[in-house]
C-alpha positions in Angstrom: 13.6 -9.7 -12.8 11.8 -12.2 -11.1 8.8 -13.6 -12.6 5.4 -13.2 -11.5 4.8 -16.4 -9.4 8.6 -16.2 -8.0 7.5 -12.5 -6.6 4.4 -14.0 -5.1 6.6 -16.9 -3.4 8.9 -14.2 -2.6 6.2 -11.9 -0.9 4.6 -14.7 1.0 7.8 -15.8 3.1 8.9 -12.3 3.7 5.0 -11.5 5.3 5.5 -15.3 7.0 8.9 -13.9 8.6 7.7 -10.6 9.9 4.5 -12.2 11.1 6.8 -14.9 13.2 8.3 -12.1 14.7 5.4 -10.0 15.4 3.2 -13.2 16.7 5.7 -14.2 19.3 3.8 -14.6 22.7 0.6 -13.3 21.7 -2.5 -14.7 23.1 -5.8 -16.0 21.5 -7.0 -12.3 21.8 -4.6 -10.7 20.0 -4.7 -13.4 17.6 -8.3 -13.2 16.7 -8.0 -9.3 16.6 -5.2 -10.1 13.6 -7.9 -12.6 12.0 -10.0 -9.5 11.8 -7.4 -7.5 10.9 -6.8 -9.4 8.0 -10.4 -10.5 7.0 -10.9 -6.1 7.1 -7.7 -5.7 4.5 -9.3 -8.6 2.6 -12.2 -6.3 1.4 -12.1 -6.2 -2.4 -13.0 -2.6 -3.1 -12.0 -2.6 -6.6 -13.7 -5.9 -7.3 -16.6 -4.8 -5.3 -16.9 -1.5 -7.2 -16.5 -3.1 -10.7 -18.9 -6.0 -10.4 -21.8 -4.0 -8.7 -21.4 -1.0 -11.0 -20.1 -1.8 -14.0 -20.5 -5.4 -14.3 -16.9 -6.4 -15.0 -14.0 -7.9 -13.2 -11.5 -4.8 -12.5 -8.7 -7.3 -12.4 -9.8 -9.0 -16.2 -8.5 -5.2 -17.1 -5.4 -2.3 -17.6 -2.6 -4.1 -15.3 -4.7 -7.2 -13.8 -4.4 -5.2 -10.4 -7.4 -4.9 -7.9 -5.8 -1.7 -6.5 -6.2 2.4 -7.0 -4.2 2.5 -9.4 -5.5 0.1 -11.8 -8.8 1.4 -10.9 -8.4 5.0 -12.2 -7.4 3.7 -15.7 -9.7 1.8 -16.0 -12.7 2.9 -14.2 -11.5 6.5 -13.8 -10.4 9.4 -11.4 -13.8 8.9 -9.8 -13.9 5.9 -8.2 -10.3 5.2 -8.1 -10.0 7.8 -5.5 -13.4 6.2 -4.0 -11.2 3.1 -4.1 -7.9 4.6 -2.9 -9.9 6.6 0.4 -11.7 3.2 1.0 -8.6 1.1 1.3 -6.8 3.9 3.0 -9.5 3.3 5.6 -9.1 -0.3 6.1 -5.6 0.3 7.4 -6.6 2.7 9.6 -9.4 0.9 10.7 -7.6 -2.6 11.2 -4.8 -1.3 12.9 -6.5 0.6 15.4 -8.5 -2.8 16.7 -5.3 -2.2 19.0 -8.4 0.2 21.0 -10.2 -3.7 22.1 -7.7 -4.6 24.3 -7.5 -2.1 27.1 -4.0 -2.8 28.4 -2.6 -1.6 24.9 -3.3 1.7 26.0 -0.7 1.9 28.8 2.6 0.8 26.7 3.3 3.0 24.5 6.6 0.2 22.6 4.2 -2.9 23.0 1.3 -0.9 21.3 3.3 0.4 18.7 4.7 -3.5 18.1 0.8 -4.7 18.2 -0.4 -1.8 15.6 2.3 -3.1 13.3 1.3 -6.7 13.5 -2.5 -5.7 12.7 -1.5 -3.2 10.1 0.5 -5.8 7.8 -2.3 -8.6 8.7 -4.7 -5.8 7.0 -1.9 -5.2 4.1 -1.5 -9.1 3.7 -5.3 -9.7 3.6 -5.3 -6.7 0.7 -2.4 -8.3 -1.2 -4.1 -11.7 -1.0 -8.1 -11.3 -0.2 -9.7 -14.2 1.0 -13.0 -12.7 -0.3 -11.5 -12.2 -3.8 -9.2 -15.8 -4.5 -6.4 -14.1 -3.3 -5.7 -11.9 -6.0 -5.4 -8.7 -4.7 -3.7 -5.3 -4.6 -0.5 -4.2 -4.0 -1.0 -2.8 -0.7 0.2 0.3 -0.8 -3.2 2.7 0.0 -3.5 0.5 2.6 -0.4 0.5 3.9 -0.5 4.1 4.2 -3.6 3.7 6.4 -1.4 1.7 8.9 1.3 4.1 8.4 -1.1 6.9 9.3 -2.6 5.2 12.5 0.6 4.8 14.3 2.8 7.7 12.9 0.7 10.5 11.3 4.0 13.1 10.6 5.1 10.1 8.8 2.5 9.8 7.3 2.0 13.1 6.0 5.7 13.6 5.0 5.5 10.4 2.6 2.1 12.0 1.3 4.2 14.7 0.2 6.8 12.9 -1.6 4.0 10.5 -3.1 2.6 14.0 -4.6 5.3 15.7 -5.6 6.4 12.3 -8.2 3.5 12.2 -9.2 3.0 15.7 -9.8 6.3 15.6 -11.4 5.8 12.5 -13.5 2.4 11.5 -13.6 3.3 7.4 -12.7 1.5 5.9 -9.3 3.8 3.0 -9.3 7.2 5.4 -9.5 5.5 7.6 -6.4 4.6 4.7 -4.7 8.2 3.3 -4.3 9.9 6.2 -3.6 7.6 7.6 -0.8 7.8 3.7 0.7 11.8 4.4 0.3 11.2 8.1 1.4 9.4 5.9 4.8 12.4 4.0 5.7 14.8 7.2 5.3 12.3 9.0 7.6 12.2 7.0 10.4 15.8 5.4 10.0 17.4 8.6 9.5 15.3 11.8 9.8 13.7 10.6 12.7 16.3 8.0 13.9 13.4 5.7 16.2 15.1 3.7 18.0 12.8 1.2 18.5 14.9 -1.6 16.5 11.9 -3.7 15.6 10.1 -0.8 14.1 13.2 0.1 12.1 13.5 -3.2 10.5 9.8 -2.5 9.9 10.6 0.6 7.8 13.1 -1.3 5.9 10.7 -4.5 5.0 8.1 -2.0 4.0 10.5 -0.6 1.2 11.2 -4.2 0.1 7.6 -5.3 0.3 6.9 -2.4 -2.1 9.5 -3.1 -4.4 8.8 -6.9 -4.8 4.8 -5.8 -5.4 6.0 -3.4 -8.0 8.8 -5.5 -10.6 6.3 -5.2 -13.3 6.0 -1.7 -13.1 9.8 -1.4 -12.7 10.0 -3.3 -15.7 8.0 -1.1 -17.6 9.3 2.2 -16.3 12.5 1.0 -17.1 11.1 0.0 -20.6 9.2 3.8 -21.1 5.9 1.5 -21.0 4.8 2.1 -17.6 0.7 4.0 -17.7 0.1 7.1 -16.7 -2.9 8.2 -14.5 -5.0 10.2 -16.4 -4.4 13.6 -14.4 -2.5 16.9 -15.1 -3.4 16.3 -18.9 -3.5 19.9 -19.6 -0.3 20.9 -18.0 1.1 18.4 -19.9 -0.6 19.8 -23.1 0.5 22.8 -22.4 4.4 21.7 -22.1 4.2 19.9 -25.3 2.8 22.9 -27.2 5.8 24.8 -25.7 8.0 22.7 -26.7 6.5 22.7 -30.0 7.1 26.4 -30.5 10.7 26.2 -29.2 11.2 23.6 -32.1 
């Protein structure tokens, strides 16, 4: 496994190489809509909610992380699905700035390309915030929200395998990777695109996951890895079963 600061090297030139390709040719306009883009997926909803309520530092807590996750063990289910829905929004909101520039609307390959480019400026600015010193989330809420802007069947199809993990095992970070795996597979294979760009999207967004998520490999792999504190009494309920059996 890679250590932290290697996996933070590692995430940076990967974001650095998908943004060389996805920058190529544009002009100050769709530059500064990327800006935004960014300074939108820099929003520190965790932090935010933290400090203002509770008067702590989410990320001084549980895993360190300023994500959904992190937020519902330590804050609870409340406002980590407050946090999850509002960072589910910045992708959506970021990569739909695509809207601004009118002859977007007419290509249907160049508008898909440009909503990609926005959506990982929004997932970059959550993984390293500007507002927040660059300690961030792992980016996957709001990578959804991308997902959901420019392919809601997708979207909805990696929403299921997200739930049904989780359902099954109660571990965000396990759900997580596999519906980001379950996203390449769809659109590689399921729905075979054949834009080639957008497929080597799919594939970078399984990787990009992965990297953000070694820790919690580590720790799944160890039987350490947190559960969210949902489906308690099913879970109740199984070991009282099992009790019986024995």
């Amino acid at each position: 496994m890679l250590t932290q600061s290697k996996t933070i090297v590692t995430v940076e030139r990967f974001c650095v190489f998908l943004f060389s390709n996805f920058l190529t040719n544009y002009s100050m306009k769709e530059f500064l809509l990327i800006a935004i883009a960014y300074f939108i997926g820099s929003l520190p909803t965790a932090v935010l909610i933290s400090k203002a309520l509770f008067g702590i530092d989410i990320r001084e807590y549980g895993s360190g992380n300023s994500g959904a996750t992190n937020t519902f063990r330590v804050l609870g289910p409340k406002w980590g699905t407050v946090v999850m829905i509002v960072d589910v929004i910045k992708g959506v909101a970021a990569t739909s700035l695509y809207i601004l520039l009118p002859y977007y609307l007419t290509s249907e390959l160049d508008r898909t390309n440009f909503m990609v480019g926005l959506g990982l400026a929004a997932v970059v600015g959550h993984i390293f915030p500007i507002w927040a010193d660059f300690r961030g989330g792992k980016g996957v809420a709001t990578l959804f929200g991308m997902i959901l802007a420019i392919q809601p069947l997708v979207a909805v199809c990696c929403v299921g395998v997200f739930l049904l993990v989780l359902y099954l095992t109660r571990f965000v970070s396990l759900s997580s990777i596999l519906a980001s795996i379950a996203f390449a597979v769809f659109i590689l294979v399921i729905f075979n695109e054949k834009e080639l760009l957008y497929r080597a999207f799919a594939i970078a967004v399984a990787l990009l996951v992965i990297l953000t998520h070694q820790k919690n490999i580590s720790r799944l792999l160890r039987g350490s890895e947190s559960k969210v504190p949902i489906l308690k009494h099913r879970d109740k309920k199984r070991e009282r079963r099992r009790n019986d059996l024995l």
